[in-house]
C-alpha angles and dihedrals in degrees: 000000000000118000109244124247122278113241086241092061096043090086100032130085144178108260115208107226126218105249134165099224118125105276088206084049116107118219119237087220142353138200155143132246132187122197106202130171095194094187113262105245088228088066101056114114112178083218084062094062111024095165093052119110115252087239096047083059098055113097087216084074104027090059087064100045094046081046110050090039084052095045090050103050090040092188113199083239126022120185113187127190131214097018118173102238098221092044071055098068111028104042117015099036094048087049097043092053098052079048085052098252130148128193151115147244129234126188145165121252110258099030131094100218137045143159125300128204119194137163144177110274093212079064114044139002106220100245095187142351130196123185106215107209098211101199137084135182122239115254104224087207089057111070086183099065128086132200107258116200115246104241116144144250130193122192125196132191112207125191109201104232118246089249099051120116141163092279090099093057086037081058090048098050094058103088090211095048124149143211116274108213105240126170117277116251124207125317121246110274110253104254090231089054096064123091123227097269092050093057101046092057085050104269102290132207102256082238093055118092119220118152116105090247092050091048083057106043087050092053091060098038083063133061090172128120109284134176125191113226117189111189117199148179107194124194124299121211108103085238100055104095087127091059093038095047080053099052100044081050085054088045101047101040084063098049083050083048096055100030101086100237087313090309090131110046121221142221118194115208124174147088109304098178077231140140131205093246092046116117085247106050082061089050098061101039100038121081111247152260089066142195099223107195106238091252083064096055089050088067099065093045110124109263094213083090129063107208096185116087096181094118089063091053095041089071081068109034091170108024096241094114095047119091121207091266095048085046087052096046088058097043092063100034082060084044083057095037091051091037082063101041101050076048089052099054101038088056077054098046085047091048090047089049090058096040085055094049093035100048104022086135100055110076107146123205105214113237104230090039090123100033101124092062087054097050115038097185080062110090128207132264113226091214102059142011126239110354120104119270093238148002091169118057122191138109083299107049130184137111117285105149116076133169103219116194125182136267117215130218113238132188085231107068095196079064101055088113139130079217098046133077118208112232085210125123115272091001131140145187145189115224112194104214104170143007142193115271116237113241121254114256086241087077099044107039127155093004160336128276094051130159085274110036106039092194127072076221126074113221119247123217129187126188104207142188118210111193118192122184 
């Protein structure tokens, strides 16, 4: 008997997307991936959401609901955001693993929730994981550093198994489909059993390599099918594009460290705290190098200095009130404040320099980029094209969950494209062919976390081909 079909999947369907590819090609692999922040109990405030039920904030009831919708979908890959670590391991992990699933999870020291990666274990052996601690203090000797928030980043990287096909996203695209039975695998490692080492790597499965020289050693041991897959949760504070920008440097210098000289390509999935008309948001899906309007590159100043000294003129509107010392006085406190800000941007115009030399391969296509021409119902946001209105709905609504996947540089430019794939030798390409649909507002009005949807987030799903020649 078939389960039957969570409330927050009712409403919901897979959407094919246009694409270019070959229709006669085969793909060398196919999956599918969700990116979830599922709202870390920790973080609910009843202030928050004030027009939740009482019932729709209790853990008791979220965890079905997160549960069934995940179940359900049973995407190849799922990476979550703000998950409670103990909600971790005693709820989602022993779940997921009766489901088949395999994963870890990553968080920063001092908070109660991180990022989790798992994936089916029919599909994929997890060949490697890093933890990426984001943050960083401020060294008061160097003038130049900045404190950086200690939010969290996880990397995997997955090798397809030699008996994977496309049954599992066959499974997934049957809206009734149920749980195959498949043998337990080990069980989470108790948080009070890891050493030291163990934890500052993310508590890694004991299987799992991790170290720098074994992630060397096992690239060159395969020559089967991998991914990268990097899981995030950025920043949050709406003026935080300079510690944004930082942490998704951090993030992607260590997926170009472990990708083998591209040789593994990577899809990025998490919370960005990010929206489509964001600075960064440019910065990952533009080819670079880039000409950023100064009003982008304002975006990524640091916030620890104000640069406007209006407040002080506006004591004196019209001067009349000022005498020549006080005038003096201002006109040397805006000769500091300008001093620190053309400082200021040209630090941000360095840092840009380097992130376009550094990562002039890795340009994503978010998956959901065109996702107003697929769903008609879905209106568009004037601030920006394509991209849903919203994957978070509260009293504040807008998109801030994406599931980036690489372009790749071929020699062909007519192919440089997510929905082509390249004939060349040793080439490869991912080719998005369905996504998720975003829920009506009629669901979701006046705001998320409801009796049908337990996170203030919507979960995101992409069905994708990966061709290798």
């Amino acid at each position: 008997m078939s389960n039957p079909v969570p409330k927050s999947c009712k409403n919901r369907k897979f959407i094919s997307v246009l694409n270019t590819a070959d229709e006669t090609a085969v793909p060398t692999e196919s999956f599918s991936i969700m990116s979830y922040n599922v709202l870390s109990q920790k973080n609910i405030r009843r202030t928050m959401f004030p027009y939740a039920s009482s019932n729709s904030l209790k853990w008791k009831f979220r965890k079905g609901n997160l549960l069934s919708e995940i179940k359900h979908l049973r995407p190849d890959i799922i990476c979550l955001q703000e998950v409670t670590i103990d909600h971790y391991h005693q709820v989602f992990q022993p779940e997921f693993t009766k489901w088949g699933y395999i994963g870890e999870l990553h968080f920063s020291y001092g908070k109660n929730h991180g990022v989790a990666i798992m994936c089916l274990k029919e599909k994929f052996s997890i060949v490697s994981n890093m933890r990426i601690e984001l943050g960083c203090q401020r060294n008061p000797n160097d003038p130049d550093s900045f404190y950086i928030p200690d939010n969290i980043a996880q990397i995997f990287v997955l090798e397809f198994n030699e008996n994977s096909s496309t049954d599992s996203l066959i499974q997934s695209t049957n809206s009734n489909n149920s749980i195959p039975t498949t043998p337990n695998v080990e069980s989470p490692l108790e948080l009070d059993s890891q050493s030291e080492n163990e934890l500052d790597i993310g508590m890694p499965n004991k299987k799992h390599k991790s170290s720098n020289e074994s992630l060397e050693t096992s690239f060159k041991e395969s020559h089967k099918n991998r991914i990268i897959v990097a899981n995030t949760h950025l920043y949050w504070k709406p003026d935080g594009g300079f510690e944004r920008f930082q942490q998704m440097t951090k993030i992607l210098s260590c997926c170009k460290q472990l990708s083998a000289d591209n040789k593994y390509p990577l899809l990025m999935c998490g919370d960005f705290n990010t929206t489509p008309d964001d600075t960064l948001y440019t910065l990952l899906t533009c080819p670079k190098p880039l000409k950023l309007s100064l009003d982008m590159t304002e975006q990524l100043l640091p916030t620890t200095t104000d640069y406007d000294s209006s407040e002080e003129q506006d004591d004196f509107p019209d001067g009349s009130n000022t005498d020549e010392k006080i005038t003096q006085q201002l006109l040397e406190a805006q000769k500091n404040i300008d001093s620190i800000y053309n400082n200021d941007l040209n630090m941000v115009n360095s840092k840009l320099n380097k992130f376009y030399s550094d990562f002039k391969n890795y340009t994503f296509f978010s998956s959901y980029s065109n996702y107003s021409q697929y769903d008609e119902s879905h209106l568009n946001n004037p601030k920006w094209t394509g991209e849903p209105l919203y994957t978070n709905y509260t009293n504040w609504k807008g998109t801030l969950d994406y599931i980036m996947i690489q372009r790749f540089p071929f020699k062909d430019t007519e192919t440089n494209s997510i929905n082509k794939c390249s004939t060349n030798n040793n080439s490869q390409a991912f080719v998005l062919k369905e996504i998720l649909s975003i829920p009506n507002t009629t669901f979701l009005i006046p705001g998320l976390p409801n009796e049908v949807f337990s996170s203030d987030h919507i979960s995101i799903m992409a069905k994708i081909d990966y061709y290798k020649n």
